[in-house]
TORKOL-4160 file (C-alpha; in steps of 0.2 Angstrom, whole numbers, padded with zeros to 4 digits, m for minus):
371
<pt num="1" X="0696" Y="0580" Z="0030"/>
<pt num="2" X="0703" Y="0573" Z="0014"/>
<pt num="3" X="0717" Y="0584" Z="0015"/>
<pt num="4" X="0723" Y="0580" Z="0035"/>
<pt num="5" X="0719" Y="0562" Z="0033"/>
<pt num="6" X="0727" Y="0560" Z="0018"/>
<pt num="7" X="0711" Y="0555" Z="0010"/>
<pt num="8" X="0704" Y="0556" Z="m0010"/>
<pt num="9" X="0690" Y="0568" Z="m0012"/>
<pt num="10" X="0674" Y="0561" Z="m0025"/>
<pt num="11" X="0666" Y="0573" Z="m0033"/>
<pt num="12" X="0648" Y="0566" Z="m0039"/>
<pt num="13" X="0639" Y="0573" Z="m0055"/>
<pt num="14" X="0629" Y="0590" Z="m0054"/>
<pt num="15" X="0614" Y="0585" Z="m0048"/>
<pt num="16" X="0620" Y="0565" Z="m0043"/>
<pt num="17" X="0615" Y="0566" Z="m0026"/>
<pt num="18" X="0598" Y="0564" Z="m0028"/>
<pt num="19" X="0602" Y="0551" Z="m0039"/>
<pt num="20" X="0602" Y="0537" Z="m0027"/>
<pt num="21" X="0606" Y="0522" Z="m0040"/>
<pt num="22" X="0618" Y="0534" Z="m0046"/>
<pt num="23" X="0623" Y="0537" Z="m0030"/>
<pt num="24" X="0626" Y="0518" Z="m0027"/>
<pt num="25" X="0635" Y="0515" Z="m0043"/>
<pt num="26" X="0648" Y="0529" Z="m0039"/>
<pt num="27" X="0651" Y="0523" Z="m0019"/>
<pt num="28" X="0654" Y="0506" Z="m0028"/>
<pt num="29" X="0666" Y="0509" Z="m0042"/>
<pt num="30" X="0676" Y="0521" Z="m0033"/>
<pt num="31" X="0675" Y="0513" Z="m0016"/>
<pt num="32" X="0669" Y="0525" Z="m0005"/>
<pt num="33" X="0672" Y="0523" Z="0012"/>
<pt num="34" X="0662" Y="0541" Z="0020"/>
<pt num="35" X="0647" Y="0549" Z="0013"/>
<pt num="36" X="0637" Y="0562" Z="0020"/>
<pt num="37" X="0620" Y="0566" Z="0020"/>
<pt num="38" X="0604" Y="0577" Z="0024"/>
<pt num="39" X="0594" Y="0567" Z="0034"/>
<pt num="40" X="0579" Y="0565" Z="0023"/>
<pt num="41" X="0591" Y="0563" Z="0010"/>
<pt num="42" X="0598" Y="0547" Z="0017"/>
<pt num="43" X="0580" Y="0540" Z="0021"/>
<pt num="44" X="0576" Y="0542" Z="0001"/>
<pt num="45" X="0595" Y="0532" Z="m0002"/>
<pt num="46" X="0590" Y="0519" Z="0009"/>
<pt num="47" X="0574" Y="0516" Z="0002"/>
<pt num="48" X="0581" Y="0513" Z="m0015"/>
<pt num="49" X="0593" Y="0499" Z="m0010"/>
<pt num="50" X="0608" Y="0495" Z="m0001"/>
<pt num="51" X="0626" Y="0503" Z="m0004"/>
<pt num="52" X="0640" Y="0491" Z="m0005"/>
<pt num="53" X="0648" Y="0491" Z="0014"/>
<pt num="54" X="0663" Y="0482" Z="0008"/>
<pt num="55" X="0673" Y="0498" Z="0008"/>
<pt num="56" X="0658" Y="0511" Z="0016"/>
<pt num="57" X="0665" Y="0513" Z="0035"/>
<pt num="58" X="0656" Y="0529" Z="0041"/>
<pt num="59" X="0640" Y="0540" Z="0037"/>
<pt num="60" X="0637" Y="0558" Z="0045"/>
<pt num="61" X="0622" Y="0568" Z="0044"/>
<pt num="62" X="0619" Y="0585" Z="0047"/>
<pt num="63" X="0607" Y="0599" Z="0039"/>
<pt num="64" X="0591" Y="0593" Z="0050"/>
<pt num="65" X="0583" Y="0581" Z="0064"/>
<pt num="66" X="0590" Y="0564" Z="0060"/>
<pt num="67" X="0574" Y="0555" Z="0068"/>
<pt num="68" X="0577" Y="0539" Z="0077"/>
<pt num="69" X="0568" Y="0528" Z="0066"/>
<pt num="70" X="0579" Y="0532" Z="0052"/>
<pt num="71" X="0594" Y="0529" Z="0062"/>
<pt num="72" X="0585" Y="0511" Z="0068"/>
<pt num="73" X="0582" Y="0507" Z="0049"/>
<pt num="74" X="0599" Y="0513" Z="0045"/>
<pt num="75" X="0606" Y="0500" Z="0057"/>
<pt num="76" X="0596" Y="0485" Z="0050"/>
<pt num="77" X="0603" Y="0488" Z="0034"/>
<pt num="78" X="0622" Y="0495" Z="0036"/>
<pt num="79" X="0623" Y="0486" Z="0054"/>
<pt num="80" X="0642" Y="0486" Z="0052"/>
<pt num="81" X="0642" Y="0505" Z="0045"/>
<pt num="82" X="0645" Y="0520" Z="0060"/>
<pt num="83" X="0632" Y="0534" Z="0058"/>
<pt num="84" X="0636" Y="0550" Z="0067"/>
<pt num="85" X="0624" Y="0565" Z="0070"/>
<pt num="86" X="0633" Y="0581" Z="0067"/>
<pt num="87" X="0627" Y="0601" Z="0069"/>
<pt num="88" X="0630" Y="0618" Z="0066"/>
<pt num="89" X="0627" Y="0633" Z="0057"/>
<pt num="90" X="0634" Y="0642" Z="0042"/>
<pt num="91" X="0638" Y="0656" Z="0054"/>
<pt num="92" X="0649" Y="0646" Z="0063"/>
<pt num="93" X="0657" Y="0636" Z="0051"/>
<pt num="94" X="0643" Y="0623" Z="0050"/>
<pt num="95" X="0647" Y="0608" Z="0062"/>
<pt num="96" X="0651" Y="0612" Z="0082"/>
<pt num="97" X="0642" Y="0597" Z="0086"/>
<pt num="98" X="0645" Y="0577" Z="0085"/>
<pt num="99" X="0636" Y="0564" Z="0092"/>
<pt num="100" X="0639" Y="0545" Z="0089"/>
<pt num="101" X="0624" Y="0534" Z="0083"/>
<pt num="102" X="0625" Y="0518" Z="0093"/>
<pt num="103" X="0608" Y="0519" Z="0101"/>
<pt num="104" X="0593" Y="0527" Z="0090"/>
<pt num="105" X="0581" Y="0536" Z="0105"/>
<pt num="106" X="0568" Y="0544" Z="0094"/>
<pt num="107" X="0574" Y="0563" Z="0095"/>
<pt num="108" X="0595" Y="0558" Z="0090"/>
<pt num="109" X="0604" Y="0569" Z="0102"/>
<pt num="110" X="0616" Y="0582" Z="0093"/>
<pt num="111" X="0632" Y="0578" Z="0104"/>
<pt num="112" X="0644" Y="0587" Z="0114"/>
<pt num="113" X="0654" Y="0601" Z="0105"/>
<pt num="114" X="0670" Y="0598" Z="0096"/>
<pt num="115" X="0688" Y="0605" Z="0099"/>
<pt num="116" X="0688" Y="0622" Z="0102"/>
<pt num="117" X="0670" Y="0625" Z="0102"/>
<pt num="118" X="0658" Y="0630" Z="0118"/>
<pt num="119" X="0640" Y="0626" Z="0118"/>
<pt num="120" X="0629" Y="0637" Z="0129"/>
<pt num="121" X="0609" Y="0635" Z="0133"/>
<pt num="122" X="0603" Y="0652" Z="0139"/>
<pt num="123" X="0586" Y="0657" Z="0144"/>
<pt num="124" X="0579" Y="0674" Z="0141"/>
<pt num="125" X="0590" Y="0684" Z="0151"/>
<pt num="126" X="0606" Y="0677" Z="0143"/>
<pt num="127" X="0611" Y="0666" Z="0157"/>
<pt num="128" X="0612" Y="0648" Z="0157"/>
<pt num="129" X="0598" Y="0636" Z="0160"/>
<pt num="130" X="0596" Y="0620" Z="0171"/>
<pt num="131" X="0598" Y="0602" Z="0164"/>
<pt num="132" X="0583" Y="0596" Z="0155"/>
<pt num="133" X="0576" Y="0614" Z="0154"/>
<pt num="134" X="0574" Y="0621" Z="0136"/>
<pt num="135" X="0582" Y="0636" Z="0131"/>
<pt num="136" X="0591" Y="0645" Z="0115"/>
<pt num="137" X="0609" Y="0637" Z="0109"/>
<pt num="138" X="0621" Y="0648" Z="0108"/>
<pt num="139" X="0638" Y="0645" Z="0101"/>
<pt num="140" X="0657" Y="0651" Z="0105"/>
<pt num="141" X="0674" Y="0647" Z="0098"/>
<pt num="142" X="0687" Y="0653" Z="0084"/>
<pt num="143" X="0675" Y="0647" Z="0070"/>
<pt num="144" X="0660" Y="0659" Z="0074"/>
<pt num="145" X="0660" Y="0672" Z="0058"/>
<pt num="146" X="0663" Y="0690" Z="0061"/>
<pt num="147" X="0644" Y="0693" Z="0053"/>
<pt num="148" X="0633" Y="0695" Z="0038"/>
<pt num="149" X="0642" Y="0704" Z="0024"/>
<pt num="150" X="0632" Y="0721" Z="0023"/>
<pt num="151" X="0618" Y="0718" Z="0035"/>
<pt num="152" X="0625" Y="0727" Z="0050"/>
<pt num="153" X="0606" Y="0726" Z="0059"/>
<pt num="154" X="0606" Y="0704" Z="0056"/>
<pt num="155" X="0624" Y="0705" Z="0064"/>
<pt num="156" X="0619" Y="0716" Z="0078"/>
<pt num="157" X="0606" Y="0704" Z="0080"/>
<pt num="158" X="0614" Y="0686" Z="0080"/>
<pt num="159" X="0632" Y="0690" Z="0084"/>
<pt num="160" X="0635" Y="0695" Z="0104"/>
<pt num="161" X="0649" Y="0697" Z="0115"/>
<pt num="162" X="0654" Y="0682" Z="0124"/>
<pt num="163" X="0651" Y="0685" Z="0144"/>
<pt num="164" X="0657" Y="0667" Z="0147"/>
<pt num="165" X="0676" Y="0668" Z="0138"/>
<pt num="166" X="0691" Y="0677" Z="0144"/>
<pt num="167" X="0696" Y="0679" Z="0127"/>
<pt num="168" X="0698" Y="0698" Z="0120"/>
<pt num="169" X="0684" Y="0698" Z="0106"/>
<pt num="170" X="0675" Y="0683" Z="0110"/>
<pt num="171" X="0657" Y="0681" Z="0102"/>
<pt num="172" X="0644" Y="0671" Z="0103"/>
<pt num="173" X="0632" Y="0667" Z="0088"/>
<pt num="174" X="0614" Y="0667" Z="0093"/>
<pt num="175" X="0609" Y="0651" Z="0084"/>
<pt num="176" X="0587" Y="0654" Z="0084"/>
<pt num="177" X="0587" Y="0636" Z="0090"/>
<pt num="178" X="0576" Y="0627" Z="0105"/>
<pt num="179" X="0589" Y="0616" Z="0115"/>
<pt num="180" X="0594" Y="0605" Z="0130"/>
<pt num="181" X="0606" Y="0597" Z="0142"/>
<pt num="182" X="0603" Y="0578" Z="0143"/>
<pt num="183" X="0610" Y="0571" Z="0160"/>
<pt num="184" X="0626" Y="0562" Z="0151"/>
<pt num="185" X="0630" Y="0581" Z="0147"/>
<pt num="186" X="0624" Y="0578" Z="0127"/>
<pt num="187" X="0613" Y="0591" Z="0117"/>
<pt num="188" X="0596" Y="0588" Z="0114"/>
<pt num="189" X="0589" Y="0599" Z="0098"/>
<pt num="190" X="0573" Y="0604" Z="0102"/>
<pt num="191" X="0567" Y="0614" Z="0087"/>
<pt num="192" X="0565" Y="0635" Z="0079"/>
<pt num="193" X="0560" Y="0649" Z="0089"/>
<pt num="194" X="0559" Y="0661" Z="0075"/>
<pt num="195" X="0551" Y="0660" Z="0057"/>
<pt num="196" X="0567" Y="0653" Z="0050"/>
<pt num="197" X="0563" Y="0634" Z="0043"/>
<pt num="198" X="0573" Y="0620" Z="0039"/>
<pt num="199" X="0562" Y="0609" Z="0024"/>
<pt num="200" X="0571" Y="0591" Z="0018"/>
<pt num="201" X="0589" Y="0598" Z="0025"/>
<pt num="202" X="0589" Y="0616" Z="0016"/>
<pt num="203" X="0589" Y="0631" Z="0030"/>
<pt num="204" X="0576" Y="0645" Z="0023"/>
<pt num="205" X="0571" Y="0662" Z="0027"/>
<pt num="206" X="0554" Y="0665" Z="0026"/>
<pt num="207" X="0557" Y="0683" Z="0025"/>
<pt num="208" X="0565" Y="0683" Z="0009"/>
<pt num="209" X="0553" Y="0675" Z="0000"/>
<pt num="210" X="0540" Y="0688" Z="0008"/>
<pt num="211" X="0552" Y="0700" Z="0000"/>
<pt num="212" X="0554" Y="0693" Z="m0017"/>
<pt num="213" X="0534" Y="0690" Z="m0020"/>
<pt num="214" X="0533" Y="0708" Z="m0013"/>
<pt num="215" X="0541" Y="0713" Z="m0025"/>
<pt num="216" X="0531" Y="0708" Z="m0040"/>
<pt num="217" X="0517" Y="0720" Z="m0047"/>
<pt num="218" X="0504" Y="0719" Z="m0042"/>
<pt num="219" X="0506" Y="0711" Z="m0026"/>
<pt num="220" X="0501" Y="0720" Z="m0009"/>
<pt num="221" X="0507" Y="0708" Z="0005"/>
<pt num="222" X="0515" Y="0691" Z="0006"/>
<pt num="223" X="0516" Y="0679" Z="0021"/>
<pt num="224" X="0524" Y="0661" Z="0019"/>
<pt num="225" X="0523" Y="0647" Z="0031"/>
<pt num="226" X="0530" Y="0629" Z="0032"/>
<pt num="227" X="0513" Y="0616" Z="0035"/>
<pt num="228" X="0520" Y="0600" Z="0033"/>
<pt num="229" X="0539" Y="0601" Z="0025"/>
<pt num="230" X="0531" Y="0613" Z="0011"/>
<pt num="231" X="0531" Y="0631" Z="0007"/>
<pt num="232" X="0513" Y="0640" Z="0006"/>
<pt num="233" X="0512" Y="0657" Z="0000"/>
<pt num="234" X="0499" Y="0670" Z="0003"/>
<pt num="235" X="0497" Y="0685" Z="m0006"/>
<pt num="236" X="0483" Y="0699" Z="m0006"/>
<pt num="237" X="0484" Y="0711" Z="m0022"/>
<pt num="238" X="0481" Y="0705" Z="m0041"/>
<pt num="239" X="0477" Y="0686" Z="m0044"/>
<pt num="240" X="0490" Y="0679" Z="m0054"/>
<pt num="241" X="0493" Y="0662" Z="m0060"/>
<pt num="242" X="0505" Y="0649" Z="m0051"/>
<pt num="243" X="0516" Y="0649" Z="m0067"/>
<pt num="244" X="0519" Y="0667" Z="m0066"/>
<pt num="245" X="0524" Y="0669" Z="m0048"/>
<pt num="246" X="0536" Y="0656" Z="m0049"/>
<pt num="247" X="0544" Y="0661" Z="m0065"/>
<pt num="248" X="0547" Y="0678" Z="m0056"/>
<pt num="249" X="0553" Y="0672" Z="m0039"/>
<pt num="250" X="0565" Y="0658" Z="m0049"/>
<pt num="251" X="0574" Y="0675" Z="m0054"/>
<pt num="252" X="0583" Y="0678" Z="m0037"/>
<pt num="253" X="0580" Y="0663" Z="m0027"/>
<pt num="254" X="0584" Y="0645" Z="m0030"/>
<pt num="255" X="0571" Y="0630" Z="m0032"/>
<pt num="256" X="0571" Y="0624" Z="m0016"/>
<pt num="257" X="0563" Y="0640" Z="m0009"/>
<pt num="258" X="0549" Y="0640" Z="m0020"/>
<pt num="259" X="0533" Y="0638" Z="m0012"/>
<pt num="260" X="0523" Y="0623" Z="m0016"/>
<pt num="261" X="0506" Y="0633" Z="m0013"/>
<pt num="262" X="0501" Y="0650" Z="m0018"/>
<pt num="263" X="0484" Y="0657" Z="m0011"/>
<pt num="264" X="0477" Y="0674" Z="m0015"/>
<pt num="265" X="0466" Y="0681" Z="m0001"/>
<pt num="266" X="0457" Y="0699" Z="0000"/>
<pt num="267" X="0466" Y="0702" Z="0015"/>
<pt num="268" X="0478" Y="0693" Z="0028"/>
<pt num="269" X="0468" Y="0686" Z="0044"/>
<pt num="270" X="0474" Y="0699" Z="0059"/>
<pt num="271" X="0472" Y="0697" Z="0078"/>
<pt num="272" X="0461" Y="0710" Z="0087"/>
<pt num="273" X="0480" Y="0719" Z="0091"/>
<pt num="274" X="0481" Y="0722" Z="0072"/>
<pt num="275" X="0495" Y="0709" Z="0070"/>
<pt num="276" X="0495" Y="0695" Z="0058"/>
<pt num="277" X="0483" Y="0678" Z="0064"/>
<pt num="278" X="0493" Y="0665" Z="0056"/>
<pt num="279" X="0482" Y="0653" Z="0065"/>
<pt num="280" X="0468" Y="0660" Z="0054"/>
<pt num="281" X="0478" Y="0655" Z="0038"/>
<pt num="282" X="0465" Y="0645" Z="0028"/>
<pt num="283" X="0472" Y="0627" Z="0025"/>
<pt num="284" X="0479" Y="0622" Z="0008"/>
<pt num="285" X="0467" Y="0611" Z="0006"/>
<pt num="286" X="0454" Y="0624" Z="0003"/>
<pt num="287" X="0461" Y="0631" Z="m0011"/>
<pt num="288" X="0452" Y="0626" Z="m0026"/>
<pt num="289" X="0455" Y="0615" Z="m0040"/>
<pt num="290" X="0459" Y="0620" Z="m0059"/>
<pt num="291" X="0445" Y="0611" Z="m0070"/>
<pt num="292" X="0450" Y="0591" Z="m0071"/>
<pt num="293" X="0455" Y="0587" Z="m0089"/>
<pt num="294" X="0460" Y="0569" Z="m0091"/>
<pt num="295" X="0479" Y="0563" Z="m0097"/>
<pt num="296" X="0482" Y="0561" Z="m0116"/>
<pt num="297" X="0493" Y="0548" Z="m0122"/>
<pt num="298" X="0503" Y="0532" Z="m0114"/>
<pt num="299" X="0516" Y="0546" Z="m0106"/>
<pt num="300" X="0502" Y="0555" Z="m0098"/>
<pt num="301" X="0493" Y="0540" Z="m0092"/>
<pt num="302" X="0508" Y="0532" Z="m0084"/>
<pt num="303" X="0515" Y="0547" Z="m0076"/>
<pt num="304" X="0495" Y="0552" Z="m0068"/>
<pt num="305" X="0498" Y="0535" Z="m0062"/>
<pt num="306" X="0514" Y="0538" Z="m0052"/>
<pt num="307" X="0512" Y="0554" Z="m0047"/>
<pt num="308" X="0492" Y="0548" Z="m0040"/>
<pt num="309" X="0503" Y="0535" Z="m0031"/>
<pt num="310" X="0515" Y="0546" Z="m0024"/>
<pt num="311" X="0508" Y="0560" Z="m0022"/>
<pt num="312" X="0494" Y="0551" Z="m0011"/>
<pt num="313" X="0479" Y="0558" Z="m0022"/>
<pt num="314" X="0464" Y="0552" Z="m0031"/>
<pt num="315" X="0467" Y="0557" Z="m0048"/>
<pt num="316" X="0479" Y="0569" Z="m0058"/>
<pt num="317" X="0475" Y="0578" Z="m0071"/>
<pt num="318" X="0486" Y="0584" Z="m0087"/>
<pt num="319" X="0488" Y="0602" Z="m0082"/>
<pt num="320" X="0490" Y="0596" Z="m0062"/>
<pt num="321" X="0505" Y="0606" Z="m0054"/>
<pt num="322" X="0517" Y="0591" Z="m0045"/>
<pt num="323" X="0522" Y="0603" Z="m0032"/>
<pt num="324" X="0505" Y="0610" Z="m0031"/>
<pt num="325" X="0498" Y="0593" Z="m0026"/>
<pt num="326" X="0512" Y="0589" Z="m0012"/>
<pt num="327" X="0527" Y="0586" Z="m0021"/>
<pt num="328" X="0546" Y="0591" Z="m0015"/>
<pt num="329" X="0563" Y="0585" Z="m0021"/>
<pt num="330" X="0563" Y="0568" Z="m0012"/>
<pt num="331" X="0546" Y="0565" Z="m0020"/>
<pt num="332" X="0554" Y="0570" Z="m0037"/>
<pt num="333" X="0569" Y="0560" Z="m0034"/>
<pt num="334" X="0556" Y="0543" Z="m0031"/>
<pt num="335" X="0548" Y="0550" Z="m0045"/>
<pt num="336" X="0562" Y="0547" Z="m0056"/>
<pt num="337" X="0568" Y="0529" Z="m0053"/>
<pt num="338" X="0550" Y="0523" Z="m0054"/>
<pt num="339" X="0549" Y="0530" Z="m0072"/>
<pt num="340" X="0567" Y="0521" Z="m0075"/>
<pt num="341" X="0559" Y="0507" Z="m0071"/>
<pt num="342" X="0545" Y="0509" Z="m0084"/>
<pt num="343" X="0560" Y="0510" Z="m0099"/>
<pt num="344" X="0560" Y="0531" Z="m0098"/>
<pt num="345" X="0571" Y="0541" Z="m0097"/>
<pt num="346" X="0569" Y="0554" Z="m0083"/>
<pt num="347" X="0576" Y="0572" Z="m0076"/>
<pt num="348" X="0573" Y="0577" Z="m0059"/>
<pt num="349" X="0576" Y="0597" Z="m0066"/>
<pt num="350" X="0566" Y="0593" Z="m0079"/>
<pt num="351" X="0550" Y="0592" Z="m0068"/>
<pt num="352" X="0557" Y="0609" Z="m0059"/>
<pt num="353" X="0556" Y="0617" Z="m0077"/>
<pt num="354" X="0540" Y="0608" Z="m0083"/>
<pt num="355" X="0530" Y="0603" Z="m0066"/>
<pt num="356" X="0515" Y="0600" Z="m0074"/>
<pt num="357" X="0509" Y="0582" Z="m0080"/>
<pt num="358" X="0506" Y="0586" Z="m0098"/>
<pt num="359" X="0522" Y="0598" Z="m0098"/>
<pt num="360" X="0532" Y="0584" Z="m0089"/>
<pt num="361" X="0529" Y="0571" Z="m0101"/>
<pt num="362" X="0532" Y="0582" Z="m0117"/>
<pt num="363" X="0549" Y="0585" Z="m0109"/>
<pt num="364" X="0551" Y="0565" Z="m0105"/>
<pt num="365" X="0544" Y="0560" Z="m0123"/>
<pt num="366" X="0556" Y="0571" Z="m0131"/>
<pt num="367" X="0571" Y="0563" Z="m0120"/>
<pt num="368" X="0567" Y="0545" Z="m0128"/>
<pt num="369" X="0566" Y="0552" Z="m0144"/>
<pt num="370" X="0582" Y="0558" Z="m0144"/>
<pt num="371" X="0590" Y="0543" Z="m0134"/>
């Protein structure tokens, strides 16, 4: 974009966009006139203020659902900003789809597909589906990747020939999501059909962090599941502490993948056809508490506070796990500008590192002392 409209590209800080006072600053000073956001993303920015629209023309979003309420709030507040829905895959060079905000139904539609781009939804059988009939998007064009580098079986999988184009070569990419035709010929996203997730924006592979806990000794078998836009891990095998696993899975996958929960069972719930009962997968909220031990310090009693607050939860003890209790990255970013607001300083990686109260607010005490 920058380069064909003849636009200047701002790069914010590591980290700055879940900054949103940074954010705000920057779109300011530099005079910003199009940002892009995940969804959930936006919703934390707009919660934390109002950008300058002097020079702000446009916002897209892509990554997720951009629910209807946002776009309603976002109106209030930006009502003489354009906000456009956009989607796509990595696989096919992210976004195929474009779909301009003006009304806010309460499941956005994801648009029509953009130049040189087809938009197919199939049923079972690979043929196309009536309007208003849910099916399985499938995507066409010269943007579609040629496969997964070195996973032949994926490719096989995702990537088919394209019955529909005259085109010598032609693919489709076989997207895993639920979609369908609206009656002004827009596409309405409809969900996953497959055990990959989207949580706040980032796509993950449940699979992967199966594998990666799999592979830690002492471990048997591993299942992950999304309750509630956070990860939950259950493992059979050794008991290990929380701090351990997520040590060893931070080695080959990034933060964002990290399940929130770990539970060790004695075995996995199975159906009576010997296959995994994922319906039988006990609740988080029966796994048990470590022993309460109260805060120390004006640090630990202003952050059990805030996180008690945020987190929606009775009381927080010093050695209470954030992410254990609930939190995610949006929660952290909130997290951060209510303790600026308190006269601290505050890292959002920090509480990655250190996610426990007591550990958190050593981290944060040591950041005044050397400010």
């Amino acid at each position: 974009w920058p380069l064909q409209t003849g636009a200047r590209l701002v790069m914010a800080r590591p980290g700055g966009h879940r900054d949103p006072q940074y954010l705000r600053e920057v779109i300011r000073r530099e005079g910003v006139t199009t940002l892009h956001f995940v969804p959930s993303m936006l919703d934390v920015f707009l919660a934390h203020g109002e950008a300058s629209a002097d020079a702000l023309k446009r916002v897209l979003c892509s990554g997720e659902a951009l629910p209807g309420s946002l776009v309603r709030r976002f109106h209030a507040q930006l009502p003489t900003v354009e906000l456009h829905n956009l989607y796509g895959p990595t696989e096919a060079a992210v976004d195929v789809s474009a779909w301009h905000c003006i009304t806010a139904p309460d499941n956005t539609p994801i648009g029509k597909p953009i130049a040189n781009t087809t938009l197919y939804v199939l049923d079972g059988q690979g043929q196309p589906v009536p309007q208003g009939v849910a099916g399985e998007l499938f995507i066409g064009g010269v943007q579609v990747a040629r496969g997964y580098l070195n996973r032949a079986e994926l490719t096989t999988e995702r990537f088919i020939d394209d019955p529909f184009s005259t085109r010598p070569g032609a693919r489709l990419y076989r997207t895993g999501d639920l979609a369908r035709h609206l009656p002004d010929g827009n596409i309405e996203y409809l969900g996953r059909n497959d055990d990959q997730v989207k949580i706040r924006g980032l796509r993950i592979e449940l699979g992967e962090i199966q594998a990666g806990l799999t592979a830690i000794a002492g471990i048997k078998e591993a299942v992950v599941v999304a309750r509630e836009q956070r990860l939950v891990a259950y493992y059979t095998g050794e008991a290990q502490a929380t701090e351990t696993l997520r040590s060893a899975l931070l080695t080959h996958l990034p933060e964002f993948m990290l399940p929130a929960l770990f539970m060790h069972l004695g075995a996995l719930p199975l159906s009576p056809n010997g296959k995994l009962d994922r319906k039988a997968l006990p609740e988080p909220d029966a796994i048990q508490d470590r022993p309460y031990e109260a805060p120390e310090g004006e640090t630990e009693t202003l952050l059990a506070a805030i996180w008690a607050e945020l987190l929606g939860v009775e009381r927080v003890g010093r050695h209470d796990n954030f992410f254990e209790l609930g939190g995610h990255s949006l929660l952290a970013v909130t997290l951060t500008s209510r303790l600026r607001e308190q006269g601290l300083e505050a890292d959002v990686r920090a509480l990655f590192e250190q996610p426990t109260l007591a550990g958190y607010a050593a981290i944060t005490d040591s950041m005044e002392i050397v400010l």
